[in-house]
N, C-alpha and C positions, 0 to 999 in steps of 0.2 A: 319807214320806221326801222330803225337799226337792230343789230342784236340785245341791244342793252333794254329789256322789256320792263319798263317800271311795271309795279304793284298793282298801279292803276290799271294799265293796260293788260297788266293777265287776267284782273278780276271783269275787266272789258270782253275779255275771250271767255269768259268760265271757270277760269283757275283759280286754284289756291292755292295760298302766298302764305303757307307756313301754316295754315290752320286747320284743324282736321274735323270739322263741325262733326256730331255725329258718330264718329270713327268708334270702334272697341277697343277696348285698354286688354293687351294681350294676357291672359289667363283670367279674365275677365267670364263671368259664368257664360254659358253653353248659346250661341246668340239662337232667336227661334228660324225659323228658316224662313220667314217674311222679310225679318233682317237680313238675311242674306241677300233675299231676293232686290230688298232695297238696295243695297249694298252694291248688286249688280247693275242696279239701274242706273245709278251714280255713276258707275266706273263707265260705261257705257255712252250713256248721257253726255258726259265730261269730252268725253271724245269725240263724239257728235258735236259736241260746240266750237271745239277748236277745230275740226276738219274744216266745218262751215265758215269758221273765223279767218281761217288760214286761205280759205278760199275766196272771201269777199277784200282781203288786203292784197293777195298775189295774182288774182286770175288764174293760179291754177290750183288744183288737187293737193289736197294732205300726202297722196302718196308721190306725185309729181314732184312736190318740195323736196321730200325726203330720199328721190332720185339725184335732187338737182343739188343736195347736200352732201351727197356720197360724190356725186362728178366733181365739185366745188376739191373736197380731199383727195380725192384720186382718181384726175384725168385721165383720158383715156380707157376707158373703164370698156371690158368687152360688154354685150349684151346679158347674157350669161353673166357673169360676174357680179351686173348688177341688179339682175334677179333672184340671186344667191346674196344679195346684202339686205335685200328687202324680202326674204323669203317668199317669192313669187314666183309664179309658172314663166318661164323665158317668152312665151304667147304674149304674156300679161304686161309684162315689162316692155317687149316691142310693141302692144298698142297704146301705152301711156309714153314711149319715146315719139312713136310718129305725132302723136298730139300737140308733145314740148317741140317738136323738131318744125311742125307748121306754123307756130307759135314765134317760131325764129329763138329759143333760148338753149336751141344745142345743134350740135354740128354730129352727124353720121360719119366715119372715113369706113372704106374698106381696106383692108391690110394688103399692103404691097404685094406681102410675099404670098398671102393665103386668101382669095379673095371672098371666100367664107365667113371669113373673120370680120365685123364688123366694131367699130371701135366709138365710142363717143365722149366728147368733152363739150363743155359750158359754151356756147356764145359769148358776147360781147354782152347783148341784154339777158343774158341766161346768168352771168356776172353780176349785172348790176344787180338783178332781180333777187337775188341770192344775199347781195348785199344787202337789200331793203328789208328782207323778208323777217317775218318776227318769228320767234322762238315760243320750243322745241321744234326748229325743224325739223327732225326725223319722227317727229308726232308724240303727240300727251301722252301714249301707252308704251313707247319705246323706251323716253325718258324716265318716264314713272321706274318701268321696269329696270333701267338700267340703275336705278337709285336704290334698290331693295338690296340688302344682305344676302349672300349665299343660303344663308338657314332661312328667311325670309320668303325668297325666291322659290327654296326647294319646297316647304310648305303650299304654296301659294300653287305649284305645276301638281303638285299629290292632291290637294285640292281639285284639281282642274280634272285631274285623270278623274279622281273617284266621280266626278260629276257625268263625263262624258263615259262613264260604264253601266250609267243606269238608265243614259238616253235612248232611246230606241232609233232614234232617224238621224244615226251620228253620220255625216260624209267625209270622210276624212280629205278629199279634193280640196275641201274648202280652207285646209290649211293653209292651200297656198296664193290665198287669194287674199287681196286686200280686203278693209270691211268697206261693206257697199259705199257707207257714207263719205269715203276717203279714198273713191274713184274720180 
């Protein structure tokens, strides 16, 4: 399945294709906090289906993809580098390369000069796989996000803050880790 994801097949994965079932019309009265809570579930939900989606078309992980979509635009990519494109723990990133790397769909170098430096690019089948692979590959909540407004987006993290100030078992660790379903 190429990049070109018909309608069909996003609603195949869970997506939606322009329509916002549900959704609140912004200045719309006060939603109750069930609504919200729904609201969470969906967005959640939504991504849980494509991880799983994305995992039964490619053989690998939502965030493996979304590895192998950053290596696809810029080879050679350090380890570090690419832990810092997927905002993950450099640990995190090196156990989901060794996985792609057994897998045969990327290649490790160490650097000539620094042999510290550990360097990786796409395979041959890391290539094809890349090419098959259906869309958003860098995942339903990266795309999402990337599609919001500045004022949009800033709402949406104020939001997020005031949530995570009244949580009591907040771990801030967990920032840098993929969500489980998308290991």
């Amino acid at each position: 399945m190429g990049n070109g994801a018909s309608a069909v097949t996003r609603k195949s994965a869970g997506l939606k294709t322009g329509s916002n079932q549900g959704a609140k019309v912004v200045g719309a009265a006060t939603p109750s906090r069930l609504d919200v809570l729904r609201n969470l579930r969906i967005v959640i939900r939504a991504a849980q289906r494509h991880s799983s989606w994305i995992e039964k078309q490619c053989g690998v992980s939502g965030a493996q993809l979304w590895m192998m979509r950053e290596l696809g635009d810029a080879p050679g990519l350090r380890v570090g580098e690419l832990a810092a494109k997927l905002a993950i723990h450099q640990t995190t990133a090196s156990n989901l390369l060794d996985t792609l790397e057994k897998a045969g769909h990327i290649v490790k170098a160490r650097d000539a000069a620094d042999q510290r430096v550990v360097t990786v690019t796409l395979s041959a089948s890391g290539q094809a796989l890349l090419a098959q692979a259906p869309i958003p590959a860098r995942g339903l909540l990266v795309e999402a996000l990337s599609r919001l407004d500045e004022d949009a987006l800033q709402r949406l993290d104020q939001g997020l803050q005031a949530l995570l100030e009244v949580i009591d078992m907040v771990d801030e660790s967990h920032a840098m880790q993929p969500l489980p379903f998308m290991m």
